[in-house]
C-alpha positions, 0 to 999 in steps of 0.5 A: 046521169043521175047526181049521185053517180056524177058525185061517185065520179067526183070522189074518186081519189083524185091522186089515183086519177093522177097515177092512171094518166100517168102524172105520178104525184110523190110523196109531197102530193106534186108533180110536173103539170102536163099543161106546161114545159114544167121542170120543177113539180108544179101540180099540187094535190089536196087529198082533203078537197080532192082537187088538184092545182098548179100555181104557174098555169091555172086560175083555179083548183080541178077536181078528178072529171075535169082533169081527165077533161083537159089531159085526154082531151075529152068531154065531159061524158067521155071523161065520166065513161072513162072515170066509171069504166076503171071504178066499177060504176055504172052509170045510168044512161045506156052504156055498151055492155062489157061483151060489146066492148070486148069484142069491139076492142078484139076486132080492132086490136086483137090482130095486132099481138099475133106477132109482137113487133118492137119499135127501135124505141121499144126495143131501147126501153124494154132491153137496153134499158129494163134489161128484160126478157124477150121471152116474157115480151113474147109470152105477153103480147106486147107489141109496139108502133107509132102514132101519126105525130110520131110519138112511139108507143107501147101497146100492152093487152089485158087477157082474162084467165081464159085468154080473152081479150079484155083491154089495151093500155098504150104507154107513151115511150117518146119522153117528154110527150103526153099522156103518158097512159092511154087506154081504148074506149071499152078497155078492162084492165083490171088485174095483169097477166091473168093467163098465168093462171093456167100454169099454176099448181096447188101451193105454187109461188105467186109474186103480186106486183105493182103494174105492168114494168114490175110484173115483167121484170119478175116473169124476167127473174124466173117468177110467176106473177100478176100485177095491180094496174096501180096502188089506187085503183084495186077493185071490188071485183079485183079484190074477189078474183085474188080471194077466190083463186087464193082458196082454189090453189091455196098459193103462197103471195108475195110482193114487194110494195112500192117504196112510197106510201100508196104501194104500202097501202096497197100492200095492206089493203092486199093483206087484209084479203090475203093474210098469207102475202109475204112482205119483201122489203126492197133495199134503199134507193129502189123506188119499185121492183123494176129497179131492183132487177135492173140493178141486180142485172146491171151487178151480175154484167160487173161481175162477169166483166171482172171474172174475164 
């Protein structure tokens, strides 16, 4: 690996490499650390070193590869794959070429979303809780199982326009376990549910979200949707593929950004590719789309309950 690909690696926003493990820094740039049973915010990020450091636990500061390192688990080549394969860098030792991971990812995983089985825990969070649509589950393919420690997870698949297998994302679903995110060796998750594309028609609503809850609960709401993987990482290549499917079908975008920061810049750095996107503002005390609906739900069983 040459010294200016290691440096690449090195600057990559470390809150965003945060987000993507699953750490969610707020707005005080904190967090709980994963490294012990934190219950108050511990890991605290400095954007102008572009480290990360909590005070209860470590002697020292980490910066993006090394925390990748201790969350995953990984070596140091492993975290820099992982670092490179979301960043669109590439590294100059041999790596598998995109074909060889796509098909290593569907001979493994691709015979798990034929049918979509929901765990007791899977069926709690996505319906109970998310009050989601199990049709919209089913459209994509989201299955669910449990590890050997006994840890439940989510397993959501990334599909391309054509329906092609692209990547996994697992999410954690046993609270207080982490990471919170895994995703495959190979996996290319870049833009959600790319297959929507197929149903679209020229001048068509399309909600962009933030992740794959947000564009759930608004394929639930009778939406068409996409979603970024997160407000940090939007990619060269994302960036392309929303302005070229844009100028085909001359749709009209929409969003509801995040309530912090970076779903704002999000929003903006979407703007600026896509000068029709619709800001809609979410009420007070929603953090995300996912919230809203879940009230908007949580409403609309009040009302009912009150007509009876």
């Amino acid at each position: 690996m040459e010294t200016y690909e290691l440096q690449k690696l090195r600057d990559l926003p470390i809150e965003g490499v945060a987000e993507r493990l699953g750490l969610r820094p707020d707005e005080h740039h904190k967090c709980l650390c994963p490294f012990h049973d934190d219950h108050h915010a511990s890991l605290s990020f400095s954007r102008r070193r572009n480290t990360c450091r909590c005070f209860a636990c470590m002697d020292r500061s980490m910066g993006t590869i090394d925390l990748v390192m201790r969350v995953l688990g990984k070596d140091f080549m492993e975290a820099c794959r992982w670092l490179a394969s979301d960043a669109c860098i590439s590294l100059s030792a041999r790596e598998p070429t995109q074909q060889e991971q796509t098909a290593l990812d569907v001979s493994r995983y691709e015979r798990y979303f034929m049918h979509p089985r929901w765990s007791a825990e899977a069926r709690t969070f996505l319906f109970a809780e998310r009050h989601l649509d199990e049709r919209v589950m089913r459209w994509c393919r989201v299955t669910s199982y449990r590890d050997r420690r006994g840890v439940s997870w989510l397993q959501i698949p990334y599909y391309d326009a054509e329906g092609r297998l692209m990547g996994v994302q697992m999410r954690n679903l046993t609270k207080g376990a982490l990471p919170r995110f895994r995703f495959p060796q190979g996996s290319q998750c870049s833009i959600y549910n790319l297959p929507i594309v197929k149903r679209l028609r020229q001048g068509d609503d399309l909600w962009i979200t933030e992740g794959c809850s947000d564009c759930w609960a608004m394929l639930s709401s009778g939406h068409k949707a996409i979603a970024i993987p997160s407000a940090t990482l939007l990619s060269a290549q994302d960036s392309s593929q929303l302005q070229a499917l844009s100028s085909e079908l001359g749709l009209h975008w929409h969003m509801y950004p995040d309530q912090d920061a970076p779903g704002e810049r999000l929003y903006m750095q979407l703007r600026q590719i896509l000068p029709t996107l619709t800001h809609h503002q979410l009420p007070p005390g929603c953090k995300d789309y996912s919230e809203l609906f879940v009230q908007r739900h949580s409403s609309s069983v009040s009302l009912q309950t009150h007509e009876l």
